[in-house]
N, C-alpha and C positions, 0 to 999 in steps of 0.2 A: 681502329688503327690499322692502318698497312703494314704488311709484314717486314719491314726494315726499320718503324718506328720500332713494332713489335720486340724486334730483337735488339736493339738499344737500349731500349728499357728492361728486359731480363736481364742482358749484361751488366747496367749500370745498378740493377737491383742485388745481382750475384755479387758482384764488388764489393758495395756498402756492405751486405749481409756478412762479408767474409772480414771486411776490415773492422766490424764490431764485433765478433765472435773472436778474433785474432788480438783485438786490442782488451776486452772486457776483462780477463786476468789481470792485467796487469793497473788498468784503473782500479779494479777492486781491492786489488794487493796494495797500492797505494791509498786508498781509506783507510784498511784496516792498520794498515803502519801509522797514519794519522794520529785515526782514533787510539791508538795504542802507545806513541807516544806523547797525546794529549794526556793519559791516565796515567804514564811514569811520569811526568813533571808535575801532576797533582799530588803524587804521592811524596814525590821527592820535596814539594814544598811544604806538605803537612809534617812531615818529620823535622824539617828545617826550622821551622817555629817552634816547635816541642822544646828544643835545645837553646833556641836564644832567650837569654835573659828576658823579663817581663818589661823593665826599662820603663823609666820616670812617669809619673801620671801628668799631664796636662791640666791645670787649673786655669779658669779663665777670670780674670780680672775684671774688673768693669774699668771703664775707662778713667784715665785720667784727666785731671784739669789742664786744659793749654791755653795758652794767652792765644787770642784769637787776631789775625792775620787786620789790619789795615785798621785798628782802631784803638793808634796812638798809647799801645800796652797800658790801655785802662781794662777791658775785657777778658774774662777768662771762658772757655765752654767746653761743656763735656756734650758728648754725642748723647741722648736722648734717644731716638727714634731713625732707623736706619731702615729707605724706604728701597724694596730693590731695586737694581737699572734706574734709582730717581737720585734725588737728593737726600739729606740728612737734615734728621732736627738736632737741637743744642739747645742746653740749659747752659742759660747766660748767669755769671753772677760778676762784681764791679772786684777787680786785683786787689784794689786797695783795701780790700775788708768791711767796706761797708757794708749794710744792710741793703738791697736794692729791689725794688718792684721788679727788676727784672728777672728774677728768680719764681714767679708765680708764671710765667708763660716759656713757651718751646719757640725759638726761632729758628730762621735758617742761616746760612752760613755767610750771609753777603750783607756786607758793613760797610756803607761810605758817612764819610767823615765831612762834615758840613763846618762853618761857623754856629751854627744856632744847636747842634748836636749829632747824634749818631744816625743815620737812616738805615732799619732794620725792618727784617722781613717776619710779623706777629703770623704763626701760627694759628690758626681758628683750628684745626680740627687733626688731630693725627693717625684719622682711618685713610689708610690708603686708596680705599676707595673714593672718597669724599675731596680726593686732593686732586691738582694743588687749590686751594683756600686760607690764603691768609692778605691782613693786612701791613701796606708799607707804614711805616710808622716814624716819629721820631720822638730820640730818645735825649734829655738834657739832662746831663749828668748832674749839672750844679742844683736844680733842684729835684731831681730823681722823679722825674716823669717823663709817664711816656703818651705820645697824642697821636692818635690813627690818624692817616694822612688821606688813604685812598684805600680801596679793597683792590686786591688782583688775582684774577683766577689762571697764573699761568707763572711758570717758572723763570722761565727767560724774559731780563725784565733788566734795565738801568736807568741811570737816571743822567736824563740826555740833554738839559741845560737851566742853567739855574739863571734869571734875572729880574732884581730887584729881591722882592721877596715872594716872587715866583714859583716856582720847581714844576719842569716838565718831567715826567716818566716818558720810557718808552717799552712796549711790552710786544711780545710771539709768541703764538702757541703752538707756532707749528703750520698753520693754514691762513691765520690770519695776524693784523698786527694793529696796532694803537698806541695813540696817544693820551696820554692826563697830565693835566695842568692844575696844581693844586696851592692854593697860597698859604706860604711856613708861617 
């Protein structure tokens, strides 16, 4: 270095060196007020609890029975199996008090309402890792059966036109997508 970088750099090295030795109390003194009073509001809320009441205990219920959305308030379902960030299973049984097969399986929450009966989403399996797996199915109330229609391993999933005695599915997984065509 040449002697006029030289002394640029001493100068601007004297400078920094003095505006951190001039500032350094007062950052420090500002922690320790910090940290100090981080530890008066721990203590002030340790006592503050001491004094309030214990207050009610929370019991949790299991759920109750709802009539289930789009299927003609013949169905009733209680949540079963609640999968996280996914969807929910239901234990289906018939409002009317009958007895119904549909009490031995977990479906999902999507009911369309046909002439020929209910199209409902059969559960095969309720490990979360294994899912989604189940069958679309249809459900005839008047003689309380139910008949797998199609198998689909994907959530998102309707049923995109019915004709004669036809029925198109349409399904997404997300990356890809299809069609079934299955006769009722």
């Amino acid at each position: 270095m040449n002697k006029v970088q030289l002394f640029f750099h001493h100068t601007f090295r004297f400078i920094w060196n003095a505006i951190f030795i001039i500032s350094y109390p007062i950052l420090a003194s500002f922690g320790l007020l910090f940290i100090g009073m981080t530890f008066l509001f721990s203590k002030l809320s340790q006592v503050l609890t001491r004094i309030r009441p214990e207050g009610t205990k929370v019991v949790l219920k299991e759920t109750e029975w709802e009539t289930m959305p789009f299927s003609k308030d013949l169905l009733e379902a209680k949540v079963c199996k609640q999968i996280m960030f996914g969807p929910s299973g239901f234990k289906l049984r018939r409002k009317d008090g009958v007895p119904s097969v549909l009490e031995d399986y977990v479906f999902g929450n999507k009911v369309r309402v046909l002439e020929e009966g209910y199209i409902l989403e059969k559960w095969n399996t309720l490990e979360s890792k294994d899912m989604p797996d189940f069958d679309i199915c249809l459900y005839d109330p008047d003689q309380d059966s139910i008949r797998s229609l199609t198998n689909i391993k994907c959530f998102d999933w309707h049923v995109s036109e019915k004709v004669d005695n036809e029925l198109s599915f349409k399904w997404f997984d997300g990356t890809q997508g299809g069609e079934v065509k299955v006769a009722l």
